[in-house]
C-alpha positions in Angstrom: -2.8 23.1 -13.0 -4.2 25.7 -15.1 -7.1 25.4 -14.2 -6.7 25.9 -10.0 -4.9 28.4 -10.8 -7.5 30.3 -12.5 -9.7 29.2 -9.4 -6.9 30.9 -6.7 -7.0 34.0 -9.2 -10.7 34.4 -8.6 -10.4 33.9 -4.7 -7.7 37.1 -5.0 -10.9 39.4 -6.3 -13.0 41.4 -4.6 -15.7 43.8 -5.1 -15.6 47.1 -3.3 -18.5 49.4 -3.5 -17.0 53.2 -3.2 -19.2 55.7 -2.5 -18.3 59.7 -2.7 -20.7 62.7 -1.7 -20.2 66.4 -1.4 -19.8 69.0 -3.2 -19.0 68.9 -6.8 -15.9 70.1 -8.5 -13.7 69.8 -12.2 -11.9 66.7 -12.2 -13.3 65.0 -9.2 -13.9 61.6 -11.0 -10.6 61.9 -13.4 -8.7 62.2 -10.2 -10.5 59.1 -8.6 -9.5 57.0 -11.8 -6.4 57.8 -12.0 -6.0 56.4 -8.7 -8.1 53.0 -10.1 -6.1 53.1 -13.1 -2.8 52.9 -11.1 -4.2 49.8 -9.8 -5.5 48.0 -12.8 -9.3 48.0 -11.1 -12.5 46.6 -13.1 -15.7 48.9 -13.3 -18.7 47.0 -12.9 -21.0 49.7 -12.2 -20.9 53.5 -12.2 -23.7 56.1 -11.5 -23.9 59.9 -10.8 -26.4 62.8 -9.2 -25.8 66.2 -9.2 -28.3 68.3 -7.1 -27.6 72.0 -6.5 -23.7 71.1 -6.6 -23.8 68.3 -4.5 -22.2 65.1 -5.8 -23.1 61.1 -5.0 -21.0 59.2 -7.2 -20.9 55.2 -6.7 -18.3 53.7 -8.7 -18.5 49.2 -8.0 -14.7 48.0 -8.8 -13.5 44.6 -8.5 -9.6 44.2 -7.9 -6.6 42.3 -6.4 -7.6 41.9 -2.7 -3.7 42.7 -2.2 -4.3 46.1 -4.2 -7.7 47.2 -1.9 -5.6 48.3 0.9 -3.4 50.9 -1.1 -6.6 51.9 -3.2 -8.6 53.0 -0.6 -5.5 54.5 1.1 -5.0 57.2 -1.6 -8.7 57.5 -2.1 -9.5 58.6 1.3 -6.0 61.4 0.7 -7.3 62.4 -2.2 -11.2 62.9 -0.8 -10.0 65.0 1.8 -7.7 67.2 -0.7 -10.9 67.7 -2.6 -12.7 68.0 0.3 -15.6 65.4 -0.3 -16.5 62.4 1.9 -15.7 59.3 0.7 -17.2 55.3 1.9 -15.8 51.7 1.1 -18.5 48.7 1.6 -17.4 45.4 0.5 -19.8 43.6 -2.1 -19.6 39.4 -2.0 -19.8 37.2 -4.9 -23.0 36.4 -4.4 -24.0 39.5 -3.4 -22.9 40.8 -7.1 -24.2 37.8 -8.9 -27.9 38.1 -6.9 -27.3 42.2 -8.4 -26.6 40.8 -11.9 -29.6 38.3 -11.8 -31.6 41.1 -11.4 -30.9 43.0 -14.2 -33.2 40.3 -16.6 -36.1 42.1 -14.3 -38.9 44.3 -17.1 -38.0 47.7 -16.8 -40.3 50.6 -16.7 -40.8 54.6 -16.3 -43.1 56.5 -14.4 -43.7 60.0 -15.0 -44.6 62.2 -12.8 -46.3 65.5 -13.5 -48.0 68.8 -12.5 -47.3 72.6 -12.2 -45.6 72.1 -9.0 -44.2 68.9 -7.2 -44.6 68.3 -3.4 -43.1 66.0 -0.7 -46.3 64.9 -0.3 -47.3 64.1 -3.9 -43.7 62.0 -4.3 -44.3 60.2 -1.9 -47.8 59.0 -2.5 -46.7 58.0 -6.2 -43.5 55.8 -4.0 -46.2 54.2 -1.8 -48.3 52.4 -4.8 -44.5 51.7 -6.6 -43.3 49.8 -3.1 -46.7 48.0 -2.9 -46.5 46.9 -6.6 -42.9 45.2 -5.9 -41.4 47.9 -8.0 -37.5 48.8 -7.7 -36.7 52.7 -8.2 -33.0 52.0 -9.8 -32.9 56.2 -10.5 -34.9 59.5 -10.5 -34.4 61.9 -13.3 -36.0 65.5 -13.2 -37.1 66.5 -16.6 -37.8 69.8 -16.7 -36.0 72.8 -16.1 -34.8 75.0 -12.7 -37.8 77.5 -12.1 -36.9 80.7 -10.7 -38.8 80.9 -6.9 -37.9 84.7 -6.8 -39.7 85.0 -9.9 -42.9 82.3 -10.7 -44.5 82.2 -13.5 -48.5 81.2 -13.8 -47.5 78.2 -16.5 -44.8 76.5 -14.9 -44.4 73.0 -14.7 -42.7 70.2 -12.9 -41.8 67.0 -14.1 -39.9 63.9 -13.0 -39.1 60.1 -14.0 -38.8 57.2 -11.9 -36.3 54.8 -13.8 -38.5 51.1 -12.1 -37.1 47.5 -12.1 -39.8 44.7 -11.8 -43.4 43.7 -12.8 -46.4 45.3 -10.8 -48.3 42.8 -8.9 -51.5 44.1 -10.6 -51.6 46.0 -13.5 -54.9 47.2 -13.0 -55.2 48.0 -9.6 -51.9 50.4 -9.8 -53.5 52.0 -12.9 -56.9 52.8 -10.2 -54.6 53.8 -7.6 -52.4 56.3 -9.7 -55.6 57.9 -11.3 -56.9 58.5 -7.9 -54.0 60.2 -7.5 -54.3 62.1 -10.2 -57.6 63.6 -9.5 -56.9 63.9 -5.7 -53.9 65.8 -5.7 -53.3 67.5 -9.0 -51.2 65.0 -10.6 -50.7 63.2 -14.0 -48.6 60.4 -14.4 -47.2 58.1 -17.0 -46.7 54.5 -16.8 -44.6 52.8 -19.9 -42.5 49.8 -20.7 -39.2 50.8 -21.0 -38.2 49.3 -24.6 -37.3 50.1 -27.5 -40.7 51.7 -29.2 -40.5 54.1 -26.0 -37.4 55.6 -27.0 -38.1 55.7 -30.7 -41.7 57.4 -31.1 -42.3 58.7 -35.1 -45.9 59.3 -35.3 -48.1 61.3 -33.7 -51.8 61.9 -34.1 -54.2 64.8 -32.6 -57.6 65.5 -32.0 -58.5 69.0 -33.0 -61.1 70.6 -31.2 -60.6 71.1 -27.2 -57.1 69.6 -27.8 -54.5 71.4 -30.1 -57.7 74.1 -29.8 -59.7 75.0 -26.5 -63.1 75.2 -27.9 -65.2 73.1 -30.2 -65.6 74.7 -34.2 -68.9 73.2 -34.4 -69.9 75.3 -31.2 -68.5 78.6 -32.6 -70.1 77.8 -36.3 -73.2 77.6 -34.4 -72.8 80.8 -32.6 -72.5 82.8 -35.5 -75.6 81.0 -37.1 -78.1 81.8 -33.9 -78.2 77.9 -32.7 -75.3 77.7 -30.0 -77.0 76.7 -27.3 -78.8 73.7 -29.4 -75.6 72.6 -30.8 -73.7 73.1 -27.9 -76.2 70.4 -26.1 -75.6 68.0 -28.7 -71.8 68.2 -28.7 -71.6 67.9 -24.9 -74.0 64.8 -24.9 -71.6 63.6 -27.8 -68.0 63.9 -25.8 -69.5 62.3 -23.1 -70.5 59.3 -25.0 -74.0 59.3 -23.9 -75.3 59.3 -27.7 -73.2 58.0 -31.3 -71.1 60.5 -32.9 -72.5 60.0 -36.4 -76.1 60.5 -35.3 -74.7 63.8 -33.3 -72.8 64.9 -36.0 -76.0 64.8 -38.5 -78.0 66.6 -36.2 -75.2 69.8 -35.4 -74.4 70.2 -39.1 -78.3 70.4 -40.3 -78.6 73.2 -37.4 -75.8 75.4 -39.5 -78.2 75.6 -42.7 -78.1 78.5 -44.0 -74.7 80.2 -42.4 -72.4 82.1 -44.9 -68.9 80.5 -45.4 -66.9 83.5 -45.1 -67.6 83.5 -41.0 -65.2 80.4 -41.4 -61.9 82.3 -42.0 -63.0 85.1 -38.9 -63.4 81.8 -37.1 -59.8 80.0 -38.4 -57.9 83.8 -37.7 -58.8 83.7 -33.7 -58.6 79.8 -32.5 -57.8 80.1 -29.4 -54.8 77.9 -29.5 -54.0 75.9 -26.5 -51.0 76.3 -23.9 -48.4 74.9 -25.3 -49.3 74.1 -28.4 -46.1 76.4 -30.4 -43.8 74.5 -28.2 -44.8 71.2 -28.8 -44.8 71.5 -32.5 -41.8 73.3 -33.0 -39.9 70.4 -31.0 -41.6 67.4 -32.9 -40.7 68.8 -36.1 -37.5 69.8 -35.0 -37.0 66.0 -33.8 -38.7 64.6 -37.4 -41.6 63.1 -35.9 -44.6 63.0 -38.4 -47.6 65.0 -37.0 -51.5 64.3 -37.8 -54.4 65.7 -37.0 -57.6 63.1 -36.9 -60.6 65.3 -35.9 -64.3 64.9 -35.6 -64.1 68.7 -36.6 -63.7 70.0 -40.1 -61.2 70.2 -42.7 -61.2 73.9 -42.8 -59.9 74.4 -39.9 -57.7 71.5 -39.6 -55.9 73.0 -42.9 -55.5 76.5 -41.2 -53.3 74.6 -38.3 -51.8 72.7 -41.1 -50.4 75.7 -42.7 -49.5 77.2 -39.1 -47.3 74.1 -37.8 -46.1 72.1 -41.0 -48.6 69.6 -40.0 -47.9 66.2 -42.3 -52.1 65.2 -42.8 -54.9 66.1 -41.9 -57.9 63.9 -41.8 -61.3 65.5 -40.3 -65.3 66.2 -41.9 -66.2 68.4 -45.2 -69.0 70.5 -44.8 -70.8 71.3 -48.2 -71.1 74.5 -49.4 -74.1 75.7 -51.7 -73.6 77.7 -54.9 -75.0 80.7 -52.9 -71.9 80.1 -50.9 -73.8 79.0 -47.6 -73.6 75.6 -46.1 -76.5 73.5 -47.1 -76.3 71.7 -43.3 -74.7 68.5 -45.0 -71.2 67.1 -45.3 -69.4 65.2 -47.9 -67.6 62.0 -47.9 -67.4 60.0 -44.5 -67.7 60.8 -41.5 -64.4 60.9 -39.3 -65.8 59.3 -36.2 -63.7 57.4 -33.4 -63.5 54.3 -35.3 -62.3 56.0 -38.7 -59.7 58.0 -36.5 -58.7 54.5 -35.1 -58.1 53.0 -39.0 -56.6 56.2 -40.0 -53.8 56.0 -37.2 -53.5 52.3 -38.4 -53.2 54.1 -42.1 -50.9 56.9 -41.9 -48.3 54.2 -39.5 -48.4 51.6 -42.5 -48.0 54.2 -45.1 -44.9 55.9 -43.3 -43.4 52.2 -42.2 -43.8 52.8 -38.6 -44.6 49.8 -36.1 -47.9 50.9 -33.9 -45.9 50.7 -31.1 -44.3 53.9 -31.8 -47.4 55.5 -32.2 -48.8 58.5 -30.6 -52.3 59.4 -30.4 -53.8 62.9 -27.7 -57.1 63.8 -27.2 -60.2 64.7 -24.8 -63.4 62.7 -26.0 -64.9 59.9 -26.1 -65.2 59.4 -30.1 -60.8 59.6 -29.2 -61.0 56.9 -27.3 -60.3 54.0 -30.2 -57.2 55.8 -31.7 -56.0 56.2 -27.8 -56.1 52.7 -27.1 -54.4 51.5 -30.6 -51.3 53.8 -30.2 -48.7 52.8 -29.1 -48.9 56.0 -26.0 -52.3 57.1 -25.4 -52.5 60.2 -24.3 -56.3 62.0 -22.6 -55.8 65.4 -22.5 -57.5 67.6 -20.3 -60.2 64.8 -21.2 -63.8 63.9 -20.1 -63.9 61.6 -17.3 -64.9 58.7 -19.1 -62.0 59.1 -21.2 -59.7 59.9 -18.4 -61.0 56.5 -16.7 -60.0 54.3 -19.9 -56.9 56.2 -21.4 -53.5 54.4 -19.6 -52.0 58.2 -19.3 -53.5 61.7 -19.4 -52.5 65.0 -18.5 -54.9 67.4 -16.9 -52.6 69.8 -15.3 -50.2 71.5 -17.6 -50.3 72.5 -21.2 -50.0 70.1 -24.2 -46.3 70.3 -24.7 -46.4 68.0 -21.5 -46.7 65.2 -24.0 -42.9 65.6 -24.4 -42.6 64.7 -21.2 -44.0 61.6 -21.5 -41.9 61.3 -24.3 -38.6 61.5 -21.8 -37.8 64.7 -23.7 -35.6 66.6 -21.1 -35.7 70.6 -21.1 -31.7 71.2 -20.7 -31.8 68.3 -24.2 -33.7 71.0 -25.9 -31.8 74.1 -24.8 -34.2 75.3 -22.6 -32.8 74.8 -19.1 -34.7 77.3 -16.4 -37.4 78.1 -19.2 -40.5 77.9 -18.5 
């Protein structure tokens, strides 16, 4: 008995899908549950855009089917006292329990980025999601409202695709979206939506031509009369064409000779790279701990240290004669790709933080190692071989675009219209 009559209680639901557009106002959706309230009605689902003051709220209820009739009775007096539009669409059973079985489905995000977003670029970016079997469950923009009266020459645009699914092929999407990339002026962002995603400690740098936009070498070389030699070298280096170590040797016995005191002149004018203020004062705002693994020297790694707060620092010792020039050697070992690789592993383990929540940015090829081991790997305004083999890059804005990547949100940070 008990039990059919738990069965003809079931039969007496229903799920109605109610769907309200138009534009928004104080106490819209209080005024729609108070109606639901009245009539004891289930929320199974509930979602909200606002764009430029225009609402779409879907709210899914399931109620009494005796109760649906006077529901959407009042709903439809009260939409037109509030002047919105207002729909009803019925939602089966197994319509609903096909909805629910896809909820066990991976999730991902997709970031989309660049200085300016077009129709055009979008929908590109939809096109390789569709053909990948991806579902787009929500869109988020990320950054802030730019003024269109007033532009300014750094602005940037940034949005997340919220994805349900697994892509067909990894790989081939990964081609497809960096030929986007290059094509039309784009960087994107693929991640698995978990956990580690939302929960990032660590994050580790390159130095030079990343959180800087030259190479120190180069500009030690300058002042010593061998720029264009060393600048040869480097270039050959970062593009992977010969082994950092061997590189290195050679560039350092070129500055034989050069007085040390150029070194602060140098470390007083880095030309710092867009972005750069932003994106530290937010990480350390946030309590992420912030490293700097370069193939550069210590020197000047120390001097951003002492600018930013920056937790370690981890780059090449140059030796310095008793007639206070450098003697063209270093000390200790050389920080390489592979010893930037072991110190990321090193500086996790010592703070207690999984890999996955691991960080790593930068441009050349000797970055290449820590950018695959971190959790994000990030190529930043990178070579093309790098750009080829990092999973995300960003070639279009500034480096605080990594926050981006990180689902920071500007109106999360106070900085809503900012640019």
């Amino acid at each position: 008995m008990n039990d059919k009559t738990g069965n003809e209680d079931l039969l007496r639901k229903e799920q109605i899908l109610i769907s309200i557009t138009g534009q928004d106002r104080p106490g819209l959706t209080a005024s729609v549950m108070g109606i639901l309230a009245k009539f004891d009605a289930e929320i199974l689902d509930i979602g909200q855009a606002d764009i430029h003051s225009t609402l779409s709220l879907g709210i899914l209820i399931r109620m009494d089917e005796a109760h649906s009739g006077p529901v959407m009775k009042e709903l439809l007096f009260k939409a037109t006292e509030l002047g919105v539009n207002i729909g009803f669409s019925p939602v089966t059973d197994e319509e609903y329990e096909a909805w629910v079985g896809r909820q066990g489905k991976h999730r991902y995000i997709l970031t989309i980025m660049g200085r300016t977003l077009s129709a055009a670029q979008i929908e590109a970016a939809a096109k390789v999601l569709v053909e990948q079997g991806f579902n787009i469950d929500s869109i988020l923009r990320l950054t802030g409202r730019r003024s269109i009266v007033n532009p300014t020459t750094n602005s940037r645009a940034c949005i997340q695709f919220s994805l349900r699914g697994t892509p067909e092929n990894r790989a081939t999407m990964q081609a497809e979206l960096l030929a986007l990339s290059s094509s039309m002026g784009i960087d994107f962002s693929f991640q698995r939506d978990d956990m580690f995603r939302r929960m990032r400690r660590l994050i580790c740098f390159d130095m030079d031509s990343t959180l800087i936009q030259t190479e120190c070498i180069d500009e030690l070389a300058e002042r010593a009369g061998v720029g264009d030699k060393v600048k040869e070298i480097t270039e050959r280096a970062m593009r992977g064409e010969i082994d950092f170590k061997e590189s290195f040797t050679e560039r350092v016995a070129l500055l034989k000779g050069l007085d040390v005191s150029v070194m602060k002149e140098i470390a007083e004018n880095l030309p710092v790279t867009e972005g750069v203020d932003r994106l530290m004062t937010i990480l350390k705002r946030c309590g992420y701990k912030i490293a700097i693994l370069s193939g550069g020297f210590t020197y000047f790694g120390e001097y951003l240290q002492r600018r930013y707060g920056i937790d370690y620092v981890y780059a090449n010792e140059l030796e310095v004669g008793e007639d206070g020039k450098l003697t063209g050697r270093y000390v200790g070992e050389i920080v390489d790709g592979h010893r930037k690789a072991e110190l990321l592993k090193l500086i996790a383990q010592v703070e207690k933080v999984n890999l996955e929540q691991t960080i790593a940015v930068g441009d050349g090829a000797n970055d290449l190692p820590m950018l695959s081991e971190a959790g994000l790997g990030i190529a930043f305004h990178a070579k093309p071989r790098v750009v080829a083999n990092a999973k995300q890059s960003i070639n279009t804005i500034g480096l605080d675009g990594v926050l981006y990547f990180l689902g920071f949100k500007d109106s999360y940070l106070g900085e809503q219209g900012k640019l």
